[in-house]
KEKE-3310 file (N, C-alpha, C; in steps of 0.2 Angstrom, whole numbers, plus 5000, padded with zeros to 4 digits):
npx = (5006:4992:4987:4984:4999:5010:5024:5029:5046:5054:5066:5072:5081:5080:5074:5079:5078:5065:5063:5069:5062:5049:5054:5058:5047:5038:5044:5043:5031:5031:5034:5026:5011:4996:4987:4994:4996:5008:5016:5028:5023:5010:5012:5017:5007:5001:5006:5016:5031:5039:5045:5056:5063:5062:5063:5075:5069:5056:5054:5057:5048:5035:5042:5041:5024:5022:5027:5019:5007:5005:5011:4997:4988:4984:4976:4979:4984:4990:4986:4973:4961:4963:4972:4988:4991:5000:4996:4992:5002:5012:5011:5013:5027:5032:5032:5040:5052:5053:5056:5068:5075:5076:5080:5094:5100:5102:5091:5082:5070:5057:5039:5027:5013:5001:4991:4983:4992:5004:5020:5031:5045:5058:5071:5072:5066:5053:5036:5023:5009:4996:4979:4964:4952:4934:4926:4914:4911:4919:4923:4927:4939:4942:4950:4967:4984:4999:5015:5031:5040:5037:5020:5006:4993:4977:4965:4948:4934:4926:4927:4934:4924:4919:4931:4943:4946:4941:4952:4946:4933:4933:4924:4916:4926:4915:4910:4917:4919:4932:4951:4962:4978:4993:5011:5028:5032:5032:5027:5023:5013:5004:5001:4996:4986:4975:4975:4966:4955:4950:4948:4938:4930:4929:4941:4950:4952:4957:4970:4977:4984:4993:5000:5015:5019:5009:4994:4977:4963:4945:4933:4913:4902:4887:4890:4898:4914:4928)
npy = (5017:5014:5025:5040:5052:5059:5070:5078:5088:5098:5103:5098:5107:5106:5096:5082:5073:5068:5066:5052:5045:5043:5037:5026:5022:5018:5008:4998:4996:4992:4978:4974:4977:4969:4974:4974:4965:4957:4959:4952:4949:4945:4938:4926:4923:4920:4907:4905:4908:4899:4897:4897:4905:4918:4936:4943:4951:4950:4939:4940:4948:4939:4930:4937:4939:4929:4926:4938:4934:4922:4930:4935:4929:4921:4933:4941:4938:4936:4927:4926:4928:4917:4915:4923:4938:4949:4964:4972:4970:4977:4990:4998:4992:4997:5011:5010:5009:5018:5027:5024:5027:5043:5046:5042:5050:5060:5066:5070:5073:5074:5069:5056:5052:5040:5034:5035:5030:5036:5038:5046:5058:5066:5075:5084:5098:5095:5094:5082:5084:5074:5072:5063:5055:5056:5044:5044:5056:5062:5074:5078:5081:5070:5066:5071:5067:5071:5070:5067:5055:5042:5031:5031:5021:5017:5004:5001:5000:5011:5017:5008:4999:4982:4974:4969:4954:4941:4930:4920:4917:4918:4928:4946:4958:4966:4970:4982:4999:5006:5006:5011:5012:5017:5021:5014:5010:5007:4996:4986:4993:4995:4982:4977:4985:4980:4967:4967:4976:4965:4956:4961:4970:4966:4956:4963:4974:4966:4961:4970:4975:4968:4974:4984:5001:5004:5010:5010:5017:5015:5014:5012:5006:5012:5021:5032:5036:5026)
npz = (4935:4935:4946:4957:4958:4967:4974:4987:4986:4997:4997:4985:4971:4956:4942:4940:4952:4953:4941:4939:4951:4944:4934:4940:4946:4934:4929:4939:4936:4923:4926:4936:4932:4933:4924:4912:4898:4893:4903:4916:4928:4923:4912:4920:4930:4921:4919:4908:4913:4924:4939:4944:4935:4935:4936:4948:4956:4957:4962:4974:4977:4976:4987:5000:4999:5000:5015:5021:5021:5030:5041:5042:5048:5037:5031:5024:5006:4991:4982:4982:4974:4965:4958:4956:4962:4965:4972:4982:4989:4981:4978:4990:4990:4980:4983:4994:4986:4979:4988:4991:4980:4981:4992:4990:4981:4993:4996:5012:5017:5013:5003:4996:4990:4984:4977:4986:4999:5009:5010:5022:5026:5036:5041:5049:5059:5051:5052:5042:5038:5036:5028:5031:5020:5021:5018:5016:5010:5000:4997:5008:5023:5036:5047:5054:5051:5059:5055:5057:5050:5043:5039:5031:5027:5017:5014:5005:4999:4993:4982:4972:4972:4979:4980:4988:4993:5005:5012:5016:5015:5001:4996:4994:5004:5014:5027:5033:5030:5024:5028:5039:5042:5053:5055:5055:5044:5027:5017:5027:5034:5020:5018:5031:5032:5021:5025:5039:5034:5027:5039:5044:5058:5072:5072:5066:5075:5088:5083:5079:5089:5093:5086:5086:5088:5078:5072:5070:5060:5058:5046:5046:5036:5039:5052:5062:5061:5071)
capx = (5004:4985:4984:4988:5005:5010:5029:5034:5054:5056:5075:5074:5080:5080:5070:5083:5077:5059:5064:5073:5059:5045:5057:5058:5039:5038:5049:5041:5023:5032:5036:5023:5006:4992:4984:4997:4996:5016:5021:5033:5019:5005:5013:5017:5002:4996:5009:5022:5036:5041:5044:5066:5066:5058:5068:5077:5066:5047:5056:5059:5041:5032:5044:5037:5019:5019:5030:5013:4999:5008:5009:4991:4987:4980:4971:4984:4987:4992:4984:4966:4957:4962:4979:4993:4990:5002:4996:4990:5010:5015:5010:5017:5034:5032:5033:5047:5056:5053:5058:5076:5078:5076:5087:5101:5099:5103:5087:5081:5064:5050:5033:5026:5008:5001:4986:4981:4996:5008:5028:5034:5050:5059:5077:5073:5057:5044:5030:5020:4999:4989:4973:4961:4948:4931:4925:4905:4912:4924:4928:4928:4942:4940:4954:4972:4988:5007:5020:5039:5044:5031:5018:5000:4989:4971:4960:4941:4928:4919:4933:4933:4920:4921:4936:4945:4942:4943:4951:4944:4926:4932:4921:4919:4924:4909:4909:4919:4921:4939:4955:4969:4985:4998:5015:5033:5035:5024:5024:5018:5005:5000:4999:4990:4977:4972:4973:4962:4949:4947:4948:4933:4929:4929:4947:4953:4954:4961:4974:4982:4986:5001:5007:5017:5019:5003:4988:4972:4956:4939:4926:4910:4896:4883:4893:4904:4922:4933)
capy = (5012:5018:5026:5046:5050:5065:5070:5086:5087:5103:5105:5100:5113:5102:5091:5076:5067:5068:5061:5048:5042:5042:5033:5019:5018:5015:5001:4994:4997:4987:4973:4970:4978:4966:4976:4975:4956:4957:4962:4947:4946:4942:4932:4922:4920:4912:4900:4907:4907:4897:4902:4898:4909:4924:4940:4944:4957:4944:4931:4943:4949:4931:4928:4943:4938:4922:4927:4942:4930:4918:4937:4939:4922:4921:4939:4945:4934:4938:4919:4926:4927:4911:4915:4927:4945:4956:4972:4974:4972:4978:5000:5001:4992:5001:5018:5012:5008:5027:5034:5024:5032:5049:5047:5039:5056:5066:5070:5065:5077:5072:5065:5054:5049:5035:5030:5037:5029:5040:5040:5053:5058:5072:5075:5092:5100:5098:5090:5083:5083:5070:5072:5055:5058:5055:5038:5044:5064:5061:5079:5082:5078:5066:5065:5073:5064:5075:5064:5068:5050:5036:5028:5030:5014:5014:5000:5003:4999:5016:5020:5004:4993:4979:4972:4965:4949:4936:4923:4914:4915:4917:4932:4951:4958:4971:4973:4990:5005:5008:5004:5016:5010:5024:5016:5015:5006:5008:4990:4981:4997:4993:4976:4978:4988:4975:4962:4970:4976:4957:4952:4965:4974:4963:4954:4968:4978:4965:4958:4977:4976:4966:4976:4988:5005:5004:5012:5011:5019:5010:5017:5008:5008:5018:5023:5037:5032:5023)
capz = (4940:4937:4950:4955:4961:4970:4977:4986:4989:4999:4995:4977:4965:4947:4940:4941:4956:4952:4934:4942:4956:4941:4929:4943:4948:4928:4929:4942:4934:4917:4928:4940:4931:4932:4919:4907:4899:4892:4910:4920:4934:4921:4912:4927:4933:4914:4918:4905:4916:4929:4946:4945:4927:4936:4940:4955:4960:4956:4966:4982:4980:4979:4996:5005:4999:5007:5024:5025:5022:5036:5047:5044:5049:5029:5029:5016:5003:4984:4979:4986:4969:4964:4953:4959:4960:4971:4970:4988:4991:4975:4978:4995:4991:4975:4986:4998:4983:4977:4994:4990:4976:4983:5001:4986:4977:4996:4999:5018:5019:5007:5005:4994:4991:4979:4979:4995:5002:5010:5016:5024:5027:5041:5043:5051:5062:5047:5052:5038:5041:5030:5029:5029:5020:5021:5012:5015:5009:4999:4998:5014:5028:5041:5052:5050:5055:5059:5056:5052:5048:5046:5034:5031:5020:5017:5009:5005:4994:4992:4975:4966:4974:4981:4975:4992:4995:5011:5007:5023:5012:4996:4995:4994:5011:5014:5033:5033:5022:5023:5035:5038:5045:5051:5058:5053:5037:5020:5015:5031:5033:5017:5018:5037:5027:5018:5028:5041:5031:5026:5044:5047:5064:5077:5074:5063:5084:5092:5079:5076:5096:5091:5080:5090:5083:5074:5075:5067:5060:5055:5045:5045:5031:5043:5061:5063:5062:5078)
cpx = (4996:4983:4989:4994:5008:5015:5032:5039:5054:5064:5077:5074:5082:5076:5072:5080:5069:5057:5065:5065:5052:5046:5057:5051:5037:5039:5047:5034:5024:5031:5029:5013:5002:4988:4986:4998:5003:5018:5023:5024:5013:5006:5016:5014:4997:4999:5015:5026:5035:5045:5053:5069:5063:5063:5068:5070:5058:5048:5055:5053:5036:5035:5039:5031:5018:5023:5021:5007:5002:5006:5004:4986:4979:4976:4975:4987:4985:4987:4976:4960:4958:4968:4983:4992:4993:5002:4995:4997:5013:5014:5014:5026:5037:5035:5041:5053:5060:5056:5068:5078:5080:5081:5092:5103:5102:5097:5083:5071:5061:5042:5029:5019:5007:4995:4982:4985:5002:5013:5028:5039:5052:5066:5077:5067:5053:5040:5025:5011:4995:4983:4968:4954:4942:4928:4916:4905:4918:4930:4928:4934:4943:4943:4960:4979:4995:5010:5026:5042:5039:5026:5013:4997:4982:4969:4954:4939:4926:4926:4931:4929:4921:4926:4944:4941:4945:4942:4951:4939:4926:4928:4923:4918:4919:4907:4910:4920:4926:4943:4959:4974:4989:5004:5021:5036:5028:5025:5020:5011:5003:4998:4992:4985:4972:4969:4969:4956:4946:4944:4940:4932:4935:4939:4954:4957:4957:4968:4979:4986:4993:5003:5008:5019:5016:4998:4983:4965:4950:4935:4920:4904:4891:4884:4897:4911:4926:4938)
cpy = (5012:5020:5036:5048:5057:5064:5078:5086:5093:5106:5103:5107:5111:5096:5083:5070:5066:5065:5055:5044:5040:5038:5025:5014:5016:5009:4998:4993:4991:4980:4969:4971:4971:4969:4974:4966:4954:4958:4954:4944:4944:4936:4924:4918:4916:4908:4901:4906:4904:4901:4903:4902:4916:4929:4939:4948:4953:4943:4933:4946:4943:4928:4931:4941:4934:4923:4934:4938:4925:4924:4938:4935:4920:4925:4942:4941:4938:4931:4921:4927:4922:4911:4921:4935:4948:4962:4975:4972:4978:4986:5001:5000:4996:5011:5017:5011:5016:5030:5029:5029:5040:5050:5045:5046:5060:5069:5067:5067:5077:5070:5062:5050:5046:5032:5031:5035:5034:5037:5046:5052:5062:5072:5081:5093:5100:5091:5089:5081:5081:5069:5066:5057:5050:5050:5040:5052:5064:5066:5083:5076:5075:5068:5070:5070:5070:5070:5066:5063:5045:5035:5030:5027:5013:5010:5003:5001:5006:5018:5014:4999:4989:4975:4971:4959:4944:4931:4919:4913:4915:4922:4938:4954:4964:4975:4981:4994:5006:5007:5008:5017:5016:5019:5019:5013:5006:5000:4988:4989:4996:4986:4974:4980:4984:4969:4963:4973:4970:4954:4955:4966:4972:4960:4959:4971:4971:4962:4966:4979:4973:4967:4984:4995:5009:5006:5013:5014:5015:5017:5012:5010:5012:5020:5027:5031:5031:5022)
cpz = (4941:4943:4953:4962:4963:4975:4980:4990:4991:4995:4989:4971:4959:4946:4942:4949:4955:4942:4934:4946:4951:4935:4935:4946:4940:4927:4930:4939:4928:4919:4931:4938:4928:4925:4911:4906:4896:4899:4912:4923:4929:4916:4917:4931:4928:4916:4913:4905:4922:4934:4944:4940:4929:4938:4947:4960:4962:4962:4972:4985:4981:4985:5000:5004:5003:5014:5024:5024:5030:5044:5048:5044:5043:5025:5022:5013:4994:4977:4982:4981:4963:4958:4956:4956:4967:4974:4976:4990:4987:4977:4986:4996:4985:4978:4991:4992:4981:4982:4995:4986:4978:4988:4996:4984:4983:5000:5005:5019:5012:5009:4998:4991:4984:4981:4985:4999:5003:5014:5016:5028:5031:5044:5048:5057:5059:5049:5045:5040:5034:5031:5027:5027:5020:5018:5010:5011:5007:4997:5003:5019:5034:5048:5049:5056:5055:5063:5054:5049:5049:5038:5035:5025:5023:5010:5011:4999:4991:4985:4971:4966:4977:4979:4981:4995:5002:5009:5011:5019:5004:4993:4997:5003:5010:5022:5035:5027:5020:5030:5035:5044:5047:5055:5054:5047:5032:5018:5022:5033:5026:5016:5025:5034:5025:5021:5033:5037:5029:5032:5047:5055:5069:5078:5072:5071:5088:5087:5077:5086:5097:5088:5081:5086:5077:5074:5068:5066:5056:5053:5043:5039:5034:5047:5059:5065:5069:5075)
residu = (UNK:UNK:UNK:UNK:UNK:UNK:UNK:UNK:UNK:UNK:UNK:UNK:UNK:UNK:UNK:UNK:UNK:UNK:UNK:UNK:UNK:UNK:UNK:UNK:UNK:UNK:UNK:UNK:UNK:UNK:UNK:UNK:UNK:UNK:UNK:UNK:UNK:UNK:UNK:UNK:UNK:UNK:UNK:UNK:UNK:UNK:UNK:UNK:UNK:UNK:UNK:UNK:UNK:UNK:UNK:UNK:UNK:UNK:UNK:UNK:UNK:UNK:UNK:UNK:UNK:UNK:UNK:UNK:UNK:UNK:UNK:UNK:UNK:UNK:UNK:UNK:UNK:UNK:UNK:UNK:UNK:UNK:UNK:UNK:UNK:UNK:UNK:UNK:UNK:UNK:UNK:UNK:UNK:UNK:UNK:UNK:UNK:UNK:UNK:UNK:UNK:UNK:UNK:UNK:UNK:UNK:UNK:UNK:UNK:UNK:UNK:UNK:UNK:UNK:UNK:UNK:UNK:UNK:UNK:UNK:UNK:UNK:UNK:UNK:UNK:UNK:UNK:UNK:UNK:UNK:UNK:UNK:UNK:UNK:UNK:UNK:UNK:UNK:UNK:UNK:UNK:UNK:UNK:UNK:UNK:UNK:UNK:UNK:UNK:UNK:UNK:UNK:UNK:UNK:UNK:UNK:UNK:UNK:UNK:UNK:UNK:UNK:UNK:UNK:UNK:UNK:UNK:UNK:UNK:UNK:UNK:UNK:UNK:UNK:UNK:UNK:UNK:UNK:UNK:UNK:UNK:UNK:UNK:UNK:UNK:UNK:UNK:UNK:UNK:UNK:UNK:UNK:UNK:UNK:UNK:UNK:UNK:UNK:UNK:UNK:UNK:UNK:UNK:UNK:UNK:UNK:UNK:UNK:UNK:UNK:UNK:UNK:UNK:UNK:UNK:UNK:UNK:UNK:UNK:UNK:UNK:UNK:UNK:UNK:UNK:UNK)
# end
């Protein structure tokens, strides 16, 4: 999935569910990598296939995309750089997919991070503590969340530039550094993510008010974090 991917199953003692959860994020990397010009979703988006010849699995993701641009009254859209690209869906449902695979295997207590996106999982008393790091210090630790069951999804610029865009302007958003969602589900915190860094500051804080069991943090290019 180019991107680095880090699993620790307390109560695993064999490899098997961890050969399993990385043979399915592959799978999904075949399918849905933008990078890769063979992959389903690129030839999709040359036009190659039409939409009623596309897997089960495309077809369920191109829904989802358009009911979250509708939920992010057009902040999160997959059609925002002028041909389909779901990737800003595609790692968070990529990870809850992963956290199936694992609960099917038995296992309830995990955590799985990707990209700086974290599930975490808690059948028991483990608290898991994610540390959010720093986008100005990027070896240093910001904030630290303790969660037994819940999501954590940041966007930012300060890693691969600017390279979200608002698709209200058509351009790069550049208002904030980084957004990081924490909440109950890793698709829509990662989609929130996104869509909030595009929305920048001002509606970003009022627009996360309706999204109950949500919470978020702003980094701004020169101000200390809120």
């Amino acid at each position: 999935m180019g991107m680095p991917i880090t699993l620790d199953i307390p109560a695993a003692t064999s490899g098997e569910v961890f050969n399993k959860v990385f043979a399915r994020l592959r799978q999904i990397d075949e399918r849905f990598s933008t990078h890769k010009p063979d992959s389903e979703v690129s030839r999709f988006a040359r036009g190659e296939i039409d939409e009623d010849s596309l897997s089960t699995e495309l077809k369920e993701v191109i829904v989802a995309c358009r009911r979250a641009e509708q939920a992010t009254d057009g902040y999160f859209s997959a059609w925002a750089g002028g041909i389909f690209d779901p990737s800003g869906f595609v790692k968070g449902w990529a990870i809850a997919q992963a956290g199936q695979v694992i609960e099917r295997l038995g296992h309830k207590t995990y955590c799985l991070s990707a990209g700086g996106d974290i599930l975490a999982s808690s059948d028991s008393d483990k608290i898991w503590n994610i540390g959010i790091q720093d986008p100005k210090e990027t070896k240093q630790i910001l904030n630290t969340l303790s969660i037994s069951n819940g999501a954590v999804a940041t966007s930012g610029n300060y890693e691969r530039g600017e390279h979200i865009i608002n698709p209200k302007t058509k351009k790069p958003a550049t208002e904030l550094l980084s957004v990081t969602v924490s909440g109950p589900d890793i698709i829509w915190a990662d989609v929130l993510a996104t869509a909030l860094f595009a929305m920048g500051k001002t509606k970003a804080s009022e627009f996360i008010k309706s999204q109950l069991d949500y919470r978020l943090l702003l980094i701004y290019p020169q101000n200390p974090a809120r």
